[in-house]
C-alpha positions in Angstrom: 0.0 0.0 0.0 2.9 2.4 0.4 4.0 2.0 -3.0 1.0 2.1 -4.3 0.0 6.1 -2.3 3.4 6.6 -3.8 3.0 5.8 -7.2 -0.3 8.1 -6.9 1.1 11.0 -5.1 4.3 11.7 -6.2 3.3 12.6 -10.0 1.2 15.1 -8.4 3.6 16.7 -6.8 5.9 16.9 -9.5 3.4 18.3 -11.3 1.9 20.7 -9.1 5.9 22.3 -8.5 6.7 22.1 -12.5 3.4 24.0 -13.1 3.5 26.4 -10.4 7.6 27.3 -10.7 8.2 26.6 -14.5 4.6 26.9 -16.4 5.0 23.3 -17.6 3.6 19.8 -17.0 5.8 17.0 -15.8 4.7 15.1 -19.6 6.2 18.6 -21.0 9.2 18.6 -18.5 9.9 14.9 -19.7 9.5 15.4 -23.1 11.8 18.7 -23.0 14.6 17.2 -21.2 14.1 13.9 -23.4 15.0 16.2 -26.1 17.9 17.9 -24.0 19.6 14.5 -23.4 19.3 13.5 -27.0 22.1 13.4 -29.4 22.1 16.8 -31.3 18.7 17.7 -29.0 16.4 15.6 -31.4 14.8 12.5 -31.2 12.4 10.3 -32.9 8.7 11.1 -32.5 8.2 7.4 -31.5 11.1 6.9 -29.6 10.4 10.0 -27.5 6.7 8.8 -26.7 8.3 5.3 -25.5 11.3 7.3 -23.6 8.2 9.7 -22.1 5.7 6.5 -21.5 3.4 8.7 -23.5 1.4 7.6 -26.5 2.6 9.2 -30.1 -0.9 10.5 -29.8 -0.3 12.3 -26.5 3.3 13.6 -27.4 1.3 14.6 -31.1 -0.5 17.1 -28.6 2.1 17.9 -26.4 4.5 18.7 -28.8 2.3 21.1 -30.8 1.6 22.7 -27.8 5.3 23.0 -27.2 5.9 24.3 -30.7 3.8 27.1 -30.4 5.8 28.1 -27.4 9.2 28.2 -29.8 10.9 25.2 -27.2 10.2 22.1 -30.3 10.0 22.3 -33.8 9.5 19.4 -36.6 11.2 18.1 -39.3 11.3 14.6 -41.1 13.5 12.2 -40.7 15.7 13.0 -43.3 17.4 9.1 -42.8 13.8 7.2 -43.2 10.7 9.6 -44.0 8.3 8.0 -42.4 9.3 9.4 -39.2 9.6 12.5 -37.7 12.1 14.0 -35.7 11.1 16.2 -32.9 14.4 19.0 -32.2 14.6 20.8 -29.0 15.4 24.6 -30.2 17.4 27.0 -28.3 14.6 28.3 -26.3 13.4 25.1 -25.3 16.9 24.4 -24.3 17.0 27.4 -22.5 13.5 25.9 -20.9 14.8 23.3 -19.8 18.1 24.4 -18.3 16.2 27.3 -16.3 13.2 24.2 -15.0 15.5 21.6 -14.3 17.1 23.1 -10.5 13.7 23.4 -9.1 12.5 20.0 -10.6 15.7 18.6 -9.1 15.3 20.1 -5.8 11.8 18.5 -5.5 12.7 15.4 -6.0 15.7 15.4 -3.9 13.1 16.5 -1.2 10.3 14.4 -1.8 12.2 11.1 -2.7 16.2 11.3 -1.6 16.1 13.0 1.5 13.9 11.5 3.4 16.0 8.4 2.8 19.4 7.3 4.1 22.4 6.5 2.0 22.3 3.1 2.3 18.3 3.1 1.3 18.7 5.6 -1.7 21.5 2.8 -3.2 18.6 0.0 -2.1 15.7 2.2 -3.8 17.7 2.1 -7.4 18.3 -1.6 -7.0 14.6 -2.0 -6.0 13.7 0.1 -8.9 15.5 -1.7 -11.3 14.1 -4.9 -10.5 10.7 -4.2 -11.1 11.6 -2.3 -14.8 13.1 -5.7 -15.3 9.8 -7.9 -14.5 7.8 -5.0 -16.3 10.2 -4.5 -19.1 12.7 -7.8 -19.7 13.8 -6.5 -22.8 13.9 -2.5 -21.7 12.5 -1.4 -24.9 12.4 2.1 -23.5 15.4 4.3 -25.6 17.1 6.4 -23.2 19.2 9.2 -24.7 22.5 10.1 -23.7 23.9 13.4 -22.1 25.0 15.9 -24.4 26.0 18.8 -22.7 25.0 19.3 -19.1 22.3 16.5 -18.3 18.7 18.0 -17.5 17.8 15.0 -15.0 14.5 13.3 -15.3 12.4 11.9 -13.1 
């Protein structure tokens, strides 16, 4: 049961502190700093709704929401097409970069503080058993730092 009010609460906190302090979403925050992390800032359209756990509807949406802000633009995927690449602009890097030290501070509070240093190493070993029994294969793409890393939570 303490998992579970976990798993329920803590999104909503991350939320509630990305939109109060940065104007964003945590799905937009993701998203952004999915982009930030990203080799040359752009990513996949697909690939960035599995890194997000969105659907490519949902990041569809989000994105063009984003867009309109100047933080994403579009292009094809000038490799294969049929895909789209989603780019993080300058602006949206900027975004991110001035988001990401409140975002950080709130989950240090909410999830590393509270624990001991022996229990934060436990809590990523726990973690990463379960995205094993959920995910065998880990399907998810994760992208890599380029530049200074915009954590994600």
């Amino acid at each position: 049961m303490s998992l579970a009010a976990v798993l329920m609460r803590l999104p909503g906190a991350l939320d509630a502190q990305l939109q109060r302090d940065a104007g964003l979403t945590h799905f937009e925050y993701l998203v952004l700093s999915g982009l930030s992390m990203a080799p040359g800032r752009t990513m996949r359209m697909s690939d960035l709704a599995a890194a997000a756990e969105g659907s490519l509807p949902r990041l569809s949406q989000v994105v063009t929401r984003l867009e309109k802000r100047g933080w994403v633009r579009r292009a094809p995927d000038p490799t294969d097409g049929r895909y789209t690449l989603a780019i993080l602009t300058e602006d949206g890097w900027s975004k991110v970069v001035a988001s990401a030290p409140g975002h950080v501070e709130v989950v240090r509070q909410f999830v590393f503080d509270p624990l001991t240093k022996p229990q934060q190493r436990n809590l990523k070993e726990i973690g990463r058993r379960i995205m094993r029994a959920i995910d065998p294969d880990d399907r998810c793409p994760r992208p890599t730092p380029e530049g200074p890393p915009a954590p994600v939570s």
